[in-house]
N, C-alpha and C positions, 0 to 999 in steps of 0.2 A: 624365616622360621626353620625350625632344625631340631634338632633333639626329642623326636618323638618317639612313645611310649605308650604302652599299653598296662590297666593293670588289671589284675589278676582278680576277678570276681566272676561268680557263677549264677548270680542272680538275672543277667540281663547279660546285653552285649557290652563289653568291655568301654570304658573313658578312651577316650584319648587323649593324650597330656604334649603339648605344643609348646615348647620354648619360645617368647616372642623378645626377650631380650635378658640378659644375664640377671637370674632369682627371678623370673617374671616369666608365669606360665599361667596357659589359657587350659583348662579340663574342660573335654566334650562332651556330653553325653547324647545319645542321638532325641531321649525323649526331650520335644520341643526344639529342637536342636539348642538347647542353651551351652553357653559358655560360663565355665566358674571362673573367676581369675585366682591365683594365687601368688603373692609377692612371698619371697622369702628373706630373713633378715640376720643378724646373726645371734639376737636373742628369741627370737619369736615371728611364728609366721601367720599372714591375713588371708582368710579363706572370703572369696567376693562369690555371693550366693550361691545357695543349699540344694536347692535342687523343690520337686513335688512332692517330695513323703521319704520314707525309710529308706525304700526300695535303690531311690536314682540316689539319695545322700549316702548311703552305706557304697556305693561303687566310687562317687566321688571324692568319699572320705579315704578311699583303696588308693588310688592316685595320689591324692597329697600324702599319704605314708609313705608311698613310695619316693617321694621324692624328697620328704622333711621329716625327723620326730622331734621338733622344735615343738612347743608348746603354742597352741593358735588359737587366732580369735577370728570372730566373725564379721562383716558386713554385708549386710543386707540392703541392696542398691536402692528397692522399691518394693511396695504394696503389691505381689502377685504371686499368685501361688508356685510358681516353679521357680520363685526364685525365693519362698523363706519356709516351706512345708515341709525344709529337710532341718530345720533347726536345734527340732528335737531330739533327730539322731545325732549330730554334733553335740549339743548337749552332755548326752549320756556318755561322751568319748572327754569328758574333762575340760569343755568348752566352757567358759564362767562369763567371755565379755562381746558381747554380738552389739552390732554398733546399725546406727538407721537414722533416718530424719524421724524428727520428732511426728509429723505428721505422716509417716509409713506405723510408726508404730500405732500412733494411734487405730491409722486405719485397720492394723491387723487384730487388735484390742476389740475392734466396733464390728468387722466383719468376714474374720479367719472363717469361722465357721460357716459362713454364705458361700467360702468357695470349693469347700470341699469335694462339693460334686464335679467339680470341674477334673479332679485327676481319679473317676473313677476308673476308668478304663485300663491306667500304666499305673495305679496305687490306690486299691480296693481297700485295702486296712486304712489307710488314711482317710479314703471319702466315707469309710465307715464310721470312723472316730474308733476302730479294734483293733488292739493289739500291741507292741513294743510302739516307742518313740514315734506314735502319733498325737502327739500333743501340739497344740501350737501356739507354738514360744515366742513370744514377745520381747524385742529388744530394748535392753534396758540403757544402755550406753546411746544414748539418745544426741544430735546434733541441727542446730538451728542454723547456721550458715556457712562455718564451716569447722574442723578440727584437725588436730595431728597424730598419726599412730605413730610411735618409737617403734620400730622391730628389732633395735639395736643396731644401727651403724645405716640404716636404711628409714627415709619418715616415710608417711605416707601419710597424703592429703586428702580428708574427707569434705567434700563441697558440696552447696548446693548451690546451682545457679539462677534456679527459676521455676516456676511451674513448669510441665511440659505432658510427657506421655501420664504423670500422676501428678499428685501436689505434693510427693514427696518423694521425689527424686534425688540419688546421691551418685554422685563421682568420684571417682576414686582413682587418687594420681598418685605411680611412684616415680620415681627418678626420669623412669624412660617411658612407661605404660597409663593411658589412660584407660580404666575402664569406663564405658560411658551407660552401663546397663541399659535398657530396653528407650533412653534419647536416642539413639541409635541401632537402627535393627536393621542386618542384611538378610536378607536372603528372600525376605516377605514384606508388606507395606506393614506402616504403621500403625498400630494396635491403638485407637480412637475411643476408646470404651469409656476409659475411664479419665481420658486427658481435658488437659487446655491447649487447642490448638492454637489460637492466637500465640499465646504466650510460646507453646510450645517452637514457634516459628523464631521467635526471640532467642530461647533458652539453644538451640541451633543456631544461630550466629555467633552467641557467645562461646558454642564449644570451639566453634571455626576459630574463633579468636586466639585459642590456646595453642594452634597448630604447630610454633616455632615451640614448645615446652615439653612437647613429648615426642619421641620418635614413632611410638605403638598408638595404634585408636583400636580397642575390643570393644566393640557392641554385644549387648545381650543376646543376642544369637546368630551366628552364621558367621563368617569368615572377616580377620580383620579388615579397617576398611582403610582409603584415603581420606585429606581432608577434598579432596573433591566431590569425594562420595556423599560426604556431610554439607558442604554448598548444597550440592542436587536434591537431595531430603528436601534440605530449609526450601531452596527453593520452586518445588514442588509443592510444598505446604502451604506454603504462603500463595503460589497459584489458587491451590484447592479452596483455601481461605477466603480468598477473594471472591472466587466465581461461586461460594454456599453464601458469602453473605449478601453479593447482589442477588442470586436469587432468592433467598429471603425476603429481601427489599420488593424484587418484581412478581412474586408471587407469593406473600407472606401465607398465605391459607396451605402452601402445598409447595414449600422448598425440595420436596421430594423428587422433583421435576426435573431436578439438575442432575440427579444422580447419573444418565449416561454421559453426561459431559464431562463429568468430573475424572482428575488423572487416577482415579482407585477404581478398584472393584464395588460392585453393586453394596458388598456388608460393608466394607472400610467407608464409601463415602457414605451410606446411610448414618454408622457412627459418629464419620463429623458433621454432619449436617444437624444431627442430634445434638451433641456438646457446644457447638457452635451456638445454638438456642438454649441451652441449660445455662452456657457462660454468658451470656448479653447481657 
């Protein structure tokens, strides 16, 4: 990693812009610690999620100026607010083609507005529904399994692999960079809320699969990873997996029982032990 950069906004603490391999950069922002990825092309460049609201998209949007005025489009990895509530402010910047599984769009169709609350704290105009480009923007460039972006001399590969942390999960490969949005998450466990853990255990072997195709692995937040890092998730989950659904089996009235045994914290395995029973 090398080429690092800061840009110039006075709204919050500054992005930080990470070169992870040539036209392939990771933008910081500290709120959630997300990663945007950005490929660059030589007609046009692909902005990989928006950010919570105005607020985090207007500093993220600072970064990729800084580094492109190519004409860009969007992708939106998955269904969660910090990573499609800054859409609107791209938008308003001559943004026309934001791209998503069919079922992330749907889900933000059926329930954008349920998460609003969720960023009141770091984007009060957006849990408000008040003010400039808080709107929530719905991606029209929709993909069922997978697709090609041209950026001119650069594709880039829109995938889904599987169910996993949502039902509409999207990857995002270019030449050298995988971005693998919130299928992969350092720095904290895995976000159970809204997933298929089963499957999600799958949809992780399969990214492992791809390990000789890219050089870079970005997860949705925290620091790039190995593909060992992504073995150890998978198989971590699939532990958890096991020991929620024998206890299910050994104490179906009260699977709750497992919770100190399991490898998460008390909220995370609560989560799975929930979806685990939603999905059966």
């Amino acid at each position: 990693m090398s080429d690092a950069a800061r840009s110039e906004d006075t709204t919050g603490e500054p992005a930080e812009t990470v070169q992870v391999a040539p036209g392939n950069y990771v933008i910081r922002t500290p709120e959630y610690l997300l990663n945007t990825g950005l490929v660059i092309g030589k007609n046009k460049a692909l902005v990989v999620d928006t950010g919570a609201g105005p607020r985090q998209a207007r500093r993220i949007y600072a970064a990729v100026r800084r580094l492109t005025k190519l004409p860009l489009a969007v992708v939106n990895t998955h269904f969660h607010y910090d990573h499609v509530f800054g859409n609107d402010y791209f938008a308003a910047q001559g943004v026309h083609d934001f791209y998503a599984h069919r079922s992330c769009a749907h889900d933000i169709a059926e329930n954008g507005a349920l998460q609003r609350a969720a960023v009141a704290e770091t984007e009060p105009e957006m849990a408000a529904a008040e003010g400039a480009y808080t709107a929530i923007r719905i991606p029209t460039k929709l993909v069922d399994t997978e697709t090609t972006v041209d950026l001119g001399g650069v594709s880039v590969k829109l995938f889904h692999l599987g169910l996993g942390h949502t039902d509409g999960d999207l990857l995002v490969g270019s030449p050298s960079t995988l971005f693998a949005g919130d299928l992969v998450e350092q720095g904290a466990p895995p976000a159970f809320e809204d997933s298929y853990p089963r499957d999600w255990v799958e949809t992780l072997r399969r990214i492992s699969g791809l390990r000789h195709e890219y050089d870079v692995l970005v997860p949705g937040h925290g620091q790039t990873v190995s593909d060992a890092f992504v073995k150890n998730m998978c198989e971590t989950m699939a532990l958890a997996v096991r020991m929620g659904e024998q206890a299910s089996r050994d104490t179906p009235a009260d699977a709750t029982k497992a919770i100190p045994i399991l490898p998460y914290g008390p909220v995370q395995s609560r989560s799975l032990l929930q979806r685990l029973k939603a999905n059966r």
